[in-house]
C-alpha positions in Angstrom: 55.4 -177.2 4.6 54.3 -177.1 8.2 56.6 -174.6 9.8 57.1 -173.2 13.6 58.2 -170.0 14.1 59.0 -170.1 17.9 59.3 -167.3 20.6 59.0 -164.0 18.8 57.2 -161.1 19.7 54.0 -161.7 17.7 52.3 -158.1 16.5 49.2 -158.0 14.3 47.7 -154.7 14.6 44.0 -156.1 13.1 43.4 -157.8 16.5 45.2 -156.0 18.9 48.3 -158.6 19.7 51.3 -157.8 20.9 52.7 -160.1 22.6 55.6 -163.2 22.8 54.3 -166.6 21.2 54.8 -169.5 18.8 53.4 -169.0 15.1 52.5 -171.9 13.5 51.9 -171.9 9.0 50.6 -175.3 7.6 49.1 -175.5 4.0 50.1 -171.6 3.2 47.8 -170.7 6.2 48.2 -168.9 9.6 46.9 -172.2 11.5 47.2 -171.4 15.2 48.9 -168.8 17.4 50.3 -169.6 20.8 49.5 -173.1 21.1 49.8 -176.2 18.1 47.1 -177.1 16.6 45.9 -180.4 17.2 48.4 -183.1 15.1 50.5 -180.2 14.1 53.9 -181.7 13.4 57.0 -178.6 12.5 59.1 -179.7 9.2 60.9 -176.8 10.0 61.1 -174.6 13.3 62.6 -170.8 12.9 64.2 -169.4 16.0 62.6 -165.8 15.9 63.8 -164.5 19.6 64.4 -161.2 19.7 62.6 -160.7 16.2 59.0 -159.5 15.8 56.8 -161.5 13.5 54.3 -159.1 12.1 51.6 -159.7 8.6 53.8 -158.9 5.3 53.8 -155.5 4.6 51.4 -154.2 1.8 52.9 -151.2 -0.5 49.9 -149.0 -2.1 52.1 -147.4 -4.5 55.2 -149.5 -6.1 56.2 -149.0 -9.9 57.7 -152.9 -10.5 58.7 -151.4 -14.3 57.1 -153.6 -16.5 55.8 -153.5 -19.3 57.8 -151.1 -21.2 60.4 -150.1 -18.8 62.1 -152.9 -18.4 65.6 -150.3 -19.2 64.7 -149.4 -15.5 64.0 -152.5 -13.4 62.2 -156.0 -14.1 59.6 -157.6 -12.3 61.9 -160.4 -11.4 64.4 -157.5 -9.5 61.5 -155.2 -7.9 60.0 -158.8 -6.6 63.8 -159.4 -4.6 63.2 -155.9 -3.6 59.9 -156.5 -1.9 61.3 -159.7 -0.4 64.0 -158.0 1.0 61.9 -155.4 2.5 59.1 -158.0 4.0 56.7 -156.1 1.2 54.3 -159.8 0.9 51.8 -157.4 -1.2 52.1 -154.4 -3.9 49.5 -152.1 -5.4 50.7 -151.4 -9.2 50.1 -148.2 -10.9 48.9 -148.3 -14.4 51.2 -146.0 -16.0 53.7 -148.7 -17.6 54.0 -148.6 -20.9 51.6 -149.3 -22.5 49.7 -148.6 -20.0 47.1 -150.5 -17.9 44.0 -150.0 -20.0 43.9 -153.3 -21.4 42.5 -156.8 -19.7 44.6 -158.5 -21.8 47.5 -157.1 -20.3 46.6 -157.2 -16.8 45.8 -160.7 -17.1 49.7 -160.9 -18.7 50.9 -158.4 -15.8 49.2 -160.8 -13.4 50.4 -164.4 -14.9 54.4 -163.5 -15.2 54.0 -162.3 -10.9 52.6 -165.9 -10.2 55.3 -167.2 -12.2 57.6 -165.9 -10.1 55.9 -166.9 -7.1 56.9 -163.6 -5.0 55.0 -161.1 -3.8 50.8 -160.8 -4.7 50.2 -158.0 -7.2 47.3 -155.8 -6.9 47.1 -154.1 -10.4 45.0 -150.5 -10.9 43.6 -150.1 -14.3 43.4 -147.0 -16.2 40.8 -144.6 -16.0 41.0 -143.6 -19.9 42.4 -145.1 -22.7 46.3 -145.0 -22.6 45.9 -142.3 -19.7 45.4 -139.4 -21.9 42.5 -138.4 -20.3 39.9 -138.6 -23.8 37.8 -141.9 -23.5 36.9 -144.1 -20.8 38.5 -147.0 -20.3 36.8 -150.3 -20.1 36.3 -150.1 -16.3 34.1 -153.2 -15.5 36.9 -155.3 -18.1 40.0 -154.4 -15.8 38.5 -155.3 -13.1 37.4 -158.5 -14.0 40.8 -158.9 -15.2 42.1 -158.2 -11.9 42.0 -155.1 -11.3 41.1 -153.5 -7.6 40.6 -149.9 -8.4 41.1 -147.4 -11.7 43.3 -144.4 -11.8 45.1 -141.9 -13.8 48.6 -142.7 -11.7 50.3 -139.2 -11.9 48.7 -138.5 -15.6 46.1 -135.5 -14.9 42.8 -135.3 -16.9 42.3 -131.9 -18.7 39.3 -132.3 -19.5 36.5 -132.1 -16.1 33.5 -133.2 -18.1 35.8 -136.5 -18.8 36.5 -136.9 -15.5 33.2 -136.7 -14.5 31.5 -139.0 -17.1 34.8 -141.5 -15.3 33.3 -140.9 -11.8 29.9 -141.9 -12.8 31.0 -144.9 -14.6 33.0 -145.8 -11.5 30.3 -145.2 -8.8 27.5 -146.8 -10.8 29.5 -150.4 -10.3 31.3 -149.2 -7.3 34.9 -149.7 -8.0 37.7 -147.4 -6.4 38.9 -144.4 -7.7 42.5 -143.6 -7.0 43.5 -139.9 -7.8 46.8 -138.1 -7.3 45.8 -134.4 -7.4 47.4 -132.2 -9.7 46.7 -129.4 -11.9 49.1 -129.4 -14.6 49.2 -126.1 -16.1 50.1 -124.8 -12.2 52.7 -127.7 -12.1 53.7 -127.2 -15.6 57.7 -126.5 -16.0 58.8 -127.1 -12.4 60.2 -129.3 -10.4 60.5 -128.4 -6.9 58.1 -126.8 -3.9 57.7 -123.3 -5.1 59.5 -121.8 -1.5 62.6 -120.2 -1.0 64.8 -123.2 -1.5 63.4 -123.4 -5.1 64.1 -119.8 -5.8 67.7 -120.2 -4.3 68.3 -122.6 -5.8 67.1 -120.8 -9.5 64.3 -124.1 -9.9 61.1 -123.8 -11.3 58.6 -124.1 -8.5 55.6 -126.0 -8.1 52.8 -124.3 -5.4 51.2 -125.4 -3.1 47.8 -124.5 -5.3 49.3 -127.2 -8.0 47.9 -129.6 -5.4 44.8 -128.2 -4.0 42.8 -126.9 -6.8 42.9 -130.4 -8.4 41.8 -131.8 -5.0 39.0 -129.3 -4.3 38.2 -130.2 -8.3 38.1 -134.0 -7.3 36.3 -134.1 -4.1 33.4 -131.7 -5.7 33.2 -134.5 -8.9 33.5 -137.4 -6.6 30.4 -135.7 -3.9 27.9 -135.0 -7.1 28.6 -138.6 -8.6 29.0 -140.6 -5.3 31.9 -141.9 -6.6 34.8 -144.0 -3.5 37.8 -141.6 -3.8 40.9 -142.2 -2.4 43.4 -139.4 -2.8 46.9 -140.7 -3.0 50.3 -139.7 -2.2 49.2 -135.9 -0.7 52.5 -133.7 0.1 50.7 -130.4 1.8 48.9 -129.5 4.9 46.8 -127.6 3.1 45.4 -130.6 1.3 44.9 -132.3 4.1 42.6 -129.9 5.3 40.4 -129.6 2.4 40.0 -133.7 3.0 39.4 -132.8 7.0 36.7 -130.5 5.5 35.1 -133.0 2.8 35.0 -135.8 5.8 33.5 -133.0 8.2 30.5 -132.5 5.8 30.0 -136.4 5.6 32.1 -137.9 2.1 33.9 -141.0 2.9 37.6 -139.9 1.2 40.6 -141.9 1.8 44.3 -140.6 1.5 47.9 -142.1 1.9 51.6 -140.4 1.8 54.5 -141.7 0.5 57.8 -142.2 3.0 59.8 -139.5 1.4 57.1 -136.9 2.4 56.8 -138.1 5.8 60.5 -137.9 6.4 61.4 -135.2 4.3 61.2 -131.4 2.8 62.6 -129.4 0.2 65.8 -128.7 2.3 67.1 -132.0 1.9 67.5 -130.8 -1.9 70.8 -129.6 -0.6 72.9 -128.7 -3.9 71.1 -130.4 -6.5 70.1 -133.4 -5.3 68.1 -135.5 -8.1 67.0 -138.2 -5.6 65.3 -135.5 -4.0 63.1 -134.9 -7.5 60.0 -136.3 -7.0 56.6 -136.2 -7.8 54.8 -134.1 -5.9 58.0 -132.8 -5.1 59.4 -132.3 -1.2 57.4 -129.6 0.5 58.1 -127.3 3.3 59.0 -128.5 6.7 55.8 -127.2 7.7 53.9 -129.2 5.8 56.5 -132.6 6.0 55.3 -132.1 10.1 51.2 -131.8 9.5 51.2 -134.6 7.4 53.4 -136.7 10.0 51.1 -135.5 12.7 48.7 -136.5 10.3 49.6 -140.0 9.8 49.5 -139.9 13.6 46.1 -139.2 14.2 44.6 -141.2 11.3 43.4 -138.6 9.8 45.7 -139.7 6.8 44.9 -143.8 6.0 48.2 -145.2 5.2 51.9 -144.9 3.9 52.8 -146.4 0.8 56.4 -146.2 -0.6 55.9 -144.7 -3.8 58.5 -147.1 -5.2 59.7 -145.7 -8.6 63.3 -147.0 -9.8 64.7 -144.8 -12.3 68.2 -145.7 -14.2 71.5 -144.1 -13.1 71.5 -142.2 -16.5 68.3 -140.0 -15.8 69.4 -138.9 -12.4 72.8 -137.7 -13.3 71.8 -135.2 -14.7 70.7 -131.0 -13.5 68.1 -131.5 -10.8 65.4 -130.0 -13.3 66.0 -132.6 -16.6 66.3 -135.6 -14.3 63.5 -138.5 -13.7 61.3 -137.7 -10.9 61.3 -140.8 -8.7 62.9 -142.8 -5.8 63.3 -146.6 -4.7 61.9 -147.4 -1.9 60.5 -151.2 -1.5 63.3 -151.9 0.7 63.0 -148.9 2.7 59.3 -148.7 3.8 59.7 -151.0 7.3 62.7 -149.3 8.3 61.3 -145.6 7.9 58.0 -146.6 9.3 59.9 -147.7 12.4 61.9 -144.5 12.9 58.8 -142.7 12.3 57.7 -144.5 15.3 61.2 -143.9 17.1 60.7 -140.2 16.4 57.2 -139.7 17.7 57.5 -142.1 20.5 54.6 -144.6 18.9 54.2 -147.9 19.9 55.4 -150.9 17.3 51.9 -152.2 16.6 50.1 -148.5 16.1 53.1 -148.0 13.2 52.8 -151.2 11.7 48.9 -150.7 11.1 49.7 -148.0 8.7 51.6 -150.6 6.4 49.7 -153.6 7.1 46.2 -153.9 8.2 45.4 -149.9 7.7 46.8 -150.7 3.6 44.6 -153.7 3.2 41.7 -152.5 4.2 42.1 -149.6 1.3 42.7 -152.3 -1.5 40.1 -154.5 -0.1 42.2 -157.6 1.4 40.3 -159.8 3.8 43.2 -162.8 3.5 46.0 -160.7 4.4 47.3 -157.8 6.4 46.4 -159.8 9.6 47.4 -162.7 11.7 44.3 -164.7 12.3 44.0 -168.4 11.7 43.1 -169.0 8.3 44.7 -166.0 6.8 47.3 -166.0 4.1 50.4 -167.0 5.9 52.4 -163.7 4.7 54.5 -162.7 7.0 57.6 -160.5 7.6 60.3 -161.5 10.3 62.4 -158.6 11.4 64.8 -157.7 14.2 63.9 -154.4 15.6 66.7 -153.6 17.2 69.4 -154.0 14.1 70.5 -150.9 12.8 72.0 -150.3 8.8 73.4 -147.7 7.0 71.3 -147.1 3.3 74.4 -147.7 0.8 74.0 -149.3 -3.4 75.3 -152.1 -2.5 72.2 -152.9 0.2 69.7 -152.5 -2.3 68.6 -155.3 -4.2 66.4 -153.4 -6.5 67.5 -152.5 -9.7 66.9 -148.6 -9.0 69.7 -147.0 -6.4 68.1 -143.5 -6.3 66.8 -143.0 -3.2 67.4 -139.9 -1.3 67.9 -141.4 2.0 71.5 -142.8 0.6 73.9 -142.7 4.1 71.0 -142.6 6.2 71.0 -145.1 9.7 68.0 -146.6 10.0 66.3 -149.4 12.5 64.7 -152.7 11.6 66.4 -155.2 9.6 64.3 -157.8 7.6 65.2 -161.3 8.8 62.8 -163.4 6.6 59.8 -162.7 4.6 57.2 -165.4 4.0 54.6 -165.5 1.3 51.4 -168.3 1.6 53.8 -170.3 4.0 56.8 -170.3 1.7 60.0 -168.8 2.8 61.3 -166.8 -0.1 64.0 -164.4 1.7 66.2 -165.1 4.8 69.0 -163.2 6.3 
């Protein structure tokens, strides 16, 4: 379908515009900007004034629940989510059950999200067989299969001879290594920052150090086997510097944070909270502000959502026993935009961080941008709308998210994927 979008304020970080024009999809394609291209004749016009069209937001981190969890969400509800929340592409963590160690079930993984002709999947295959950090898994298979990059999701590997024999493997056909740093006999038993809100609170805590010697452990493998290492979801400003440090003495490290660190700490525990039980769990305010200042200066890459929908069973529950996790699809635009509100940045510099910034770390050329002949992905939102985060908004099939009652900005208006509208409001 050939379709117009007419007089919205057209932002594509990638190339730097930012400004009011006509948008005009033919054949799943961005075909022209500004002017019609030659014969171009709209089946359909959409009347986006007052709405910024932007590239579809890509999600480096989004647990869509299946296989093996499908107790917790399905593929088909997580895809409504990402509609919903103008998400056009999502990076999948291989810990589902069983996990992504498999081409044959990549391939399966793969073939039931075209089915559903929603958002584009971006799988990430297991770095050892069934994630429990003893053999390698078959690297070059997965990604043939479809995978981008191999990682251990939030599954550490005890063993540093295996994780370097994984690093080599990786670096010798250059594929991505995505780690989430964590030492588990230092994180072993708690469930909060180890602070004084953990120790008011009577919680097992979880230092700082829990974080940082995994990380210093990673960027040493990753420098004597050459191995790409991207370092996901950091929660400390202390981690951040040691990746300042490994950039300063010349290793190209990438690293992302999810929403709920950038917007939160371990006060908003409050009494027990469970949607405030995540992993890595909600660090100081101290280290919530370095990593937003972080983000900032681009010293951090992107912000993924860390989308992980957990059943209403496992979070009511005591704060320590519950399911680590929180939804989020829906909520990545909105926060990213009061970031922006809060530190006074501009709409196209916050956008980058969820669009072109994301892409560029899972290795899309087609998408993430506006230029003609990209994927016509794109998400329509009204900047100036304002909700409040209740159940009954959320069309994913998790509800624990700890920004429940929070006001936020930016309302999704429509999201298109390869020209076809699949969600309007």
């Amino acid at each position: 379908m050939n379709i117009r979008i007419a007089n919205g304020r057209v932002i594509d970080p990638a190339h730097q515009i930012d400004r009011i024009q006509d948008v005009f999809v033919a054949d799943g394609k961005i075909a022209a900007l500004g002017d019609a291209p030659d014969g171009f004749r709209a089946e359909r016009t959409f009347d986006a004034i007052g709405l910024v069209v932007a590239p579809g937001l890509i999600d480096l981190a989004a647990r869509l629940r299946e296989p093996g969890f499908e107790y917790r969400a399905t593929l088909e509800s997580e895809m409504e989510a990402a509609m919903a929340g103008g998400v056009t592409s999502v990076a999948i963590p291989p810990d589902t059950d069983p996990a992504l160690d498999e081409p044959g079930l990549v391939e399966m993984l793969c073939t039931r999200a075209k089915k559903l002709n929603r958002a584009h999947i971006y799988p990430i295959g297991a770095l050892t067989v069934g994630l429990k950090g003893e053999r390698l898994s078959e690297m070059a298979e997965l990604v043939e299969a479809g995978c981008f990059a191999v990682s251990q999701a939030n599954v550490p590997i005890l063993d540093n001879m295996v994780l370097m024999r994984a690093m080599q493997y990786a670096a010798t056909f250059d594929f991505r290594v995505w780690l989430q740093p964590i030492a588990p006999f230092l994180a072993r038993g708690g469930s909060a920052h180890d602070g004084e809100i953990s120790s008011r609170l009577g919680l097992a805590g979880i230092p700082v150090a829990a974080e940082t010697v995994a990380l210093f452990t990673y960027l040493q493998l990753a420098k004597a086997t050459g191995a790409r290492l991207h370092i996901t979801r950091l929660s400390s400003a202390e981690s951040l510097a040691l990746i300042d440090q490994a950039r300063a003495e010349g290793m190209d490290v990438t690293c992302d944070i999810s929403i709920n660190h950038l917007h939160l700490c371990d006060q908003n525990i409050g009494y027990f909270n469970a949607n405030c039980h995540l992993v890595p769990p909600l660090r100081s305010q101290k280290d919530r502000d370095a990593l937003s200042k972080g983000l900032l200066e681009g010293r951090i890459n992107a912000l993924c959502s860390d989308h992980t929908p957990v059943d209403d069973d496992s979070k009511l529950i005591p704060f320590s026993e519950s399911e680590p996790g929180a939804t989020g699809l829906e909520l990545l635009l909105p926060l990213t935009l009061k970031w922006a509100e809060e530190n006074s940045l501009s709409l196209a510099d916050a956008l980058a961080r969820v669009t072109s910034d994301a892409a560029r770390l899972i290795g899309i050329t087609k998408a993430g941008h506006l230029a003609p002949g990209a994927r016509a992905d794109l998400c329509v939102f009204d900047p100036a709308a304002r909700f409040t985060v209740n159940r009954d908004h959320l069309k994913s099939q998790g509800k624990n998210t700890p920004f429940l009652g929070f006001e936020l900005p930016g309302q999704v208006r429509c999201t298109m994927v390869e020209g076809q509208i699949m969600f309007e409001r």
